[in-house]
Backbone as CSV, one residue per row, in Angstrom:
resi,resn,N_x,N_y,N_z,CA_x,CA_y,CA_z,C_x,C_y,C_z
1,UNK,11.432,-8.426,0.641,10.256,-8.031,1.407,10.065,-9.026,2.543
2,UNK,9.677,-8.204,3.556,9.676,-9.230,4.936,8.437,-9.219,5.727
3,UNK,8.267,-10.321,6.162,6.654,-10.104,6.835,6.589,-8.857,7.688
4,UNK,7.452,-8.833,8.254,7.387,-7.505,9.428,7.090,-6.481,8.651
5,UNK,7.741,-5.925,7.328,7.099,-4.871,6.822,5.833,-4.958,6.192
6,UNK,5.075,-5.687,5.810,4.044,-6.031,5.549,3.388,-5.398,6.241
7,UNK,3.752,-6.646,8.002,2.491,-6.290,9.025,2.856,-4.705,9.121
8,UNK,3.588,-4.200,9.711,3.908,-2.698,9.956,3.101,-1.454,8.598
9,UNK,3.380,-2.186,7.666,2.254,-1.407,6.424,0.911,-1.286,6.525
10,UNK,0.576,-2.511,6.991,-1.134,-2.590,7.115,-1.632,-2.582,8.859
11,UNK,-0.827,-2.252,9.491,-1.122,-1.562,10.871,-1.617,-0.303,10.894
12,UNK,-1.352,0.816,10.282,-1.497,1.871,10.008,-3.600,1.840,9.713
13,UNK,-4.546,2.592,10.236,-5.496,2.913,9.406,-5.584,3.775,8.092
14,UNK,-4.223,4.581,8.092,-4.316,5.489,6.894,-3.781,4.659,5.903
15,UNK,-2.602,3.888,6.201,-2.664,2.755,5.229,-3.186,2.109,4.798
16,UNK,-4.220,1.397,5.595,-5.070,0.870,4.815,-6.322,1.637,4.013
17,UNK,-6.747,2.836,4.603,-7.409,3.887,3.911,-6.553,3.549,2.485
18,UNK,-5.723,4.249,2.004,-4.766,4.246,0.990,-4.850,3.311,0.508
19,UNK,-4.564,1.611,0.919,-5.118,0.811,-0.329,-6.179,0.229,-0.394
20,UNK,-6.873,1.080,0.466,-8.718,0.435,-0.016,-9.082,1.755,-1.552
21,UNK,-8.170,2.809,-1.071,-8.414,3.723,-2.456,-7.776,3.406,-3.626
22,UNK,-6.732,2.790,-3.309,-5.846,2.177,-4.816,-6.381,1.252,-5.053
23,UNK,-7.298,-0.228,-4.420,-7.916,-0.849,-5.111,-8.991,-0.616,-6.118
24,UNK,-9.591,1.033,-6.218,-9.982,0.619,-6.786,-9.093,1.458,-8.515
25,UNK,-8.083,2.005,-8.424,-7.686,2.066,-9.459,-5.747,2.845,-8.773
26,UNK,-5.335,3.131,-9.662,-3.983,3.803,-9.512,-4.311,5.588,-9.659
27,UNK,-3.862,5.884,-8.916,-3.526,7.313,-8.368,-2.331,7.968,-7.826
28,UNK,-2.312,9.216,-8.484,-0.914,9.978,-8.393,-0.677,10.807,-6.633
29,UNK,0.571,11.361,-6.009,-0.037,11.265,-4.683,-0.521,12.500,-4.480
30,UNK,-0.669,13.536,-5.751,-1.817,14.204,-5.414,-3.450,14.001,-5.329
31,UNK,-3.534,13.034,-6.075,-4.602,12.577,-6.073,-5.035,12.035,-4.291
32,UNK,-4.292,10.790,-4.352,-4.324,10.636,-2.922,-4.325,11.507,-1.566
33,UNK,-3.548,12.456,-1.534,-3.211,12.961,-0.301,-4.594,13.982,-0.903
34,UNK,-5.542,14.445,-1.852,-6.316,14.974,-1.876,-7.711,14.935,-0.836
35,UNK,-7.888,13.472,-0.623,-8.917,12.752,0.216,-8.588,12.382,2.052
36,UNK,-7.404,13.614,1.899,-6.790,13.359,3.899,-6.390,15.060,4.372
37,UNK,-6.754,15.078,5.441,-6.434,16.241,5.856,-5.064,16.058,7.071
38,UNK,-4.259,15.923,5.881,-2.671,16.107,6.399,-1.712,16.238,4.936
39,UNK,-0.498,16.518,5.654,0.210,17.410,4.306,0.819,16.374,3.055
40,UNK,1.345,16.724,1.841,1.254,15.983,1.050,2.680,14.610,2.071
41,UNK,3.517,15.399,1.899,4.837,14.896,2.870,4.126,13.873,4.290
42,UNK,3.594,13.987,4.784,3.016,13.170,5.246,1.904,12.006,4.665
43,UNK,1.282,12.334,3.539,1.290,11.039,2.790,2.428,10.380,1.870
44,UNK,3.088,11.011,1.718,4.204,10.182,1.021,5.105,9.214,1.994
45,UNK,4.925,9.724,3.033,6.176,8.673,3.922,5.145,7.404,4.103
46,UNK,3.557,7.736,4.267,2.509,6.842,4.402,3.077,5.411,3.295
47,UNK,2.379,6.215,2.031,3.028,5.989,0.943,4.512,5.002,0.415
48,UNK,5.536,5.705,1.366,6.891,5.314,1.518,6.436,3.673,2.162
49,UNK,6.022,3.427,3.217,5.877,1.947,4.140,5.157,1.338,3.590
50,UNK,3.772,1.369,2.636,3.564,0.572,2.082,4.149,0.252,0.497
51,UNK,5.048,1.281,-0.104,6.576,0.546,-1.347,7.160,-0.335,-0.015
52,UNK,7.769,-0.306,0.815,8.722,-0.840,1.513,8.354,-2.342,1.652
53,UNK,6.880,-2.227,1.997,5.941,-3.697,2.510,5.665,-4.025,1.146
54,UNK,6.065,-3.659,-0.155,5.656,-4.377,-1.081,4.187,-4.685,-1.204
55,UNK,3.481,-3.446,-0.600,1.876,-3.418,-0.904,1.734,-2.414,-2.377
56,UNK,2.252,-1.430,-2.157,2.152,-0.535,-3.494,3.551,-0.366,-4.632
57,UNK,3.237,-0.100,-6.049,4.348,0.285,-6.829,4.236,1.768,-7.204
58,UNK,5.294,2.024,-7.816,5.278,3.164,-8.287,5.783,3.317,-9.580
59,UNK,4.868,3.528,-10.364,5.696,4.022,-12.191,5.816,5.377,-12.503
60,UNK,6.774,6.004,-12.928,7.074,7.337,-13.168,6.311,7.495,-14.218
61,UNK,5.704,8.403,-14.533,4.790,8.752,-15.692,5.276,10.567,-16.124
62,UNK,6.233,10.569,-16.740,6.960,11.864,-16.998,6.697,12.737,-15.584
63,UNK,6.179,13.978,-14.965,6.421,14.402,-13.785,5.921,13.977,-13.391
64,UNK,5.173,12.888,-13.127,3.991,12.213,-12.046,4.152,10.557,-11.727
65,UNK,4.356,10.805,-10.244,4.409,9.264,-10.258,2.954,8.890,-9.916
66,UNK,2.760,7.618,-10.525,1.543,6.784,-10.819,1.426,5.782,-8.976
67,UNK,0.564,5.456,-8.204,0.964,4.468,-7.318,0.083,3.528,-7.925
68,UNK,-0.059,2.567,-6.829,-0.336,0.892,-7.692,-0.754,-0.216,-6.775
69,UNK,-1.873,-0.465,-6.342,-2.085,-1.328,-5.458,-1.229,-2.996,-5.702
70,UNK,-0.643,-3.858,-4.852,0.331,-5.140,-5.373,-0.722,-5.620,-4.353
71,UNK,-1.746,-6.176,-4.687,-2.610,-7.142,-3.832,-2.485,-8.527,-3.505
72,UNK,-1.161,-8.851,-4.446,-0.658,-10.441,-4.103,0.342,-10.214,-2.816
73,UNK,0.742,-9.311,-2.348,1.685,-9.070,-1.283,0.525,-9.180,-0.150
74,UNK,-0.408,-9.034,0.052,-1.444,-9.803,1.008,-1.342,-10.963,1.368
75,UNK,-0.915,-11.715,0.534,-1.044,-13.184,1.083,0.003,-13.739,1.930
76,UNK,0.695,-12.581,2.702,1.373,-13.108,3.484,0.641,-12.918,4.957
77,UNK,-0.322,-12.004,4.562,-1.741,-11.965,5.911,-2.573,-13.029,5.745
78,UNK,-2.991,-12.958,4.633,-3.991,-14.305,4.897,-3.068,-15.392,4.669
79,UNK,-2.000,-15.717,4.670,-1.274,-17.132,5.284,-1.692,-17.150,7.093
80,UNK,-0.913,-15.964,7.633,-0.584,-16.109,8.522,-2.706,-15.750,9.384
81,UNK,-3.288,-15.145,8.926,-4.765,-15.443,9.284,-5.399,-17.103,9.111
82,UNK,-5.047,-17.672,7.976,-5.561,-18.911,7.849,-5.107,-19.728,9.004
83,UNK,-4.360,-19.518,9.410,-3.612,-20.380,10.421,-4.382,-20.211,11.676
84,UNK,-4.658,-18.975,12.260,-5.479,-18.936,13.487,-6.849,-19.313,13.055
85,UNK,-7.215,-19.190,11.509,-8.729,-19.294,11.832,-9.379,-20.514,12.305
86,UNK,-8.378,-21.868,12.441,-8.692,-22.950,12.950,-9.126,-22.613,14.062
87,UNK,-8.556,-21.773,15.193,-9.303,-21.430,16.464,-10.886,-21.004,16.717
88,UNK,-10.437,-19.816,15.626,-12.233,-19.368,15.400,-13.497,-20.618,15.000
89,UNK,-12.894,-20.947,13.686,-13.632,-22.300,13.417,-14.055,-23.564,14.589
90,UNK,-13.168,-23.598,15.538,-13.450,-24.759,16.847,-14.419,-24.389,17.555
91,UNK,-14.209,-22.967,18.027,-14.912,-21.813,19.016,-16.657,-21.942,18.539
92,UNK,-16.455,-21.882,16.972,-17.756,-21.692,16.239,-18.574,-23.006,16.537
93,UNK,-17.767,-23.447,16.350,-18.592,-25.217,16.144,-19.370,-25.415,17.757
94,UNK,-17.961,-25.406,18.721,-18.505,-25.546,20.269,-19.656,-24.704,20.511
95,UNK,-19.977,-23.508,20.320,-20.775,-22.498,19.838,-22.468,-23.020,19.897
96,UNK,-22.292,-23.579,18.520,-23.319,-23.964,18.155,-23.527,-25.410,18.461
97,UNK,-22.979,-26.135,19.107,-23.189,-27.017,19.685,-24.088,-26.961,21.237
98,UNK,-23.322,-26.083,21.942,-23.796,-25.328,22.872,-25.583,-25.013,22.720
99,UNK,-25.625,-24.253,21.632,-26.815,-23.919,21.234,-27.447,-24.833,21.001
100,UNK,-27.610,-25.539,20.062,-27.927,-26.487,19.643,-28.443,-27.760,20.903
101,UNK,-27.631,-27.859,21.811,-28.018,-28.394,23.151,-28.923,-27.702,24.291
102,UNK,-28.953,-26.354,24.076,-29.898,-25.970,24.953,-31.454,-25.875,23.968
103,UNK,-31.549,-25.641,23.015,-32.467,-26.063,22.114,-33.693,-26.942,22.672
104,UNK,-32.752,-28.373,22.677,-33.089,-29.564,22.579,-34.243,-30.061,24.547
């Protein structure tokens, strides 16, 4: 699994639609593609990029496959977020410093 597929998984809004719905449990992709108005085949390739990004699994459950939110495969976003948030954090401070000086 490679960061690029990651980011490319969670670029998508329907992707992330999709695992804001698998967080909160596992669903089959009828279930899923139930809550989108597009065809099942078009959620499955959805589907398809986030197995690829190692965001979701899949267990066969006799004819039904099960999907599976993998929420530790995130932390290759918030690595790479922690890193800029030093910027935000500086910005913030000058910020309120700013403020804080016209205050006064």
């Amino acid at each position: 699994m490679t960061e690029q597929l990651v980011f490319r998984a969670i670029a998508d809004p329907t992707r992330r639609s999709i695992m804001a719905m698998l967080a909160t449990g596992e669903r089959s992709l009828n279930q899923i593609a139930s809550d989108y108005e597009m065809s099942r085949p078009a959620v499955a390739k959805h589907l398809g990029v986030l197995r690829e990004g190692g965001l979701i699994e899949v267990e066969a459950r006799g004819r039904e496959r099960v999907h599976r939110l993998r929420p530790e495969a995130l932390k290759t976003v918030s690595d790479w977020l922690s890193f800029y948030s030093q910027f935000w954090d500086e910005k913030l401070e000058n910020l309120k410093q700013a403020v804080e000086a016209d205050d006064e």
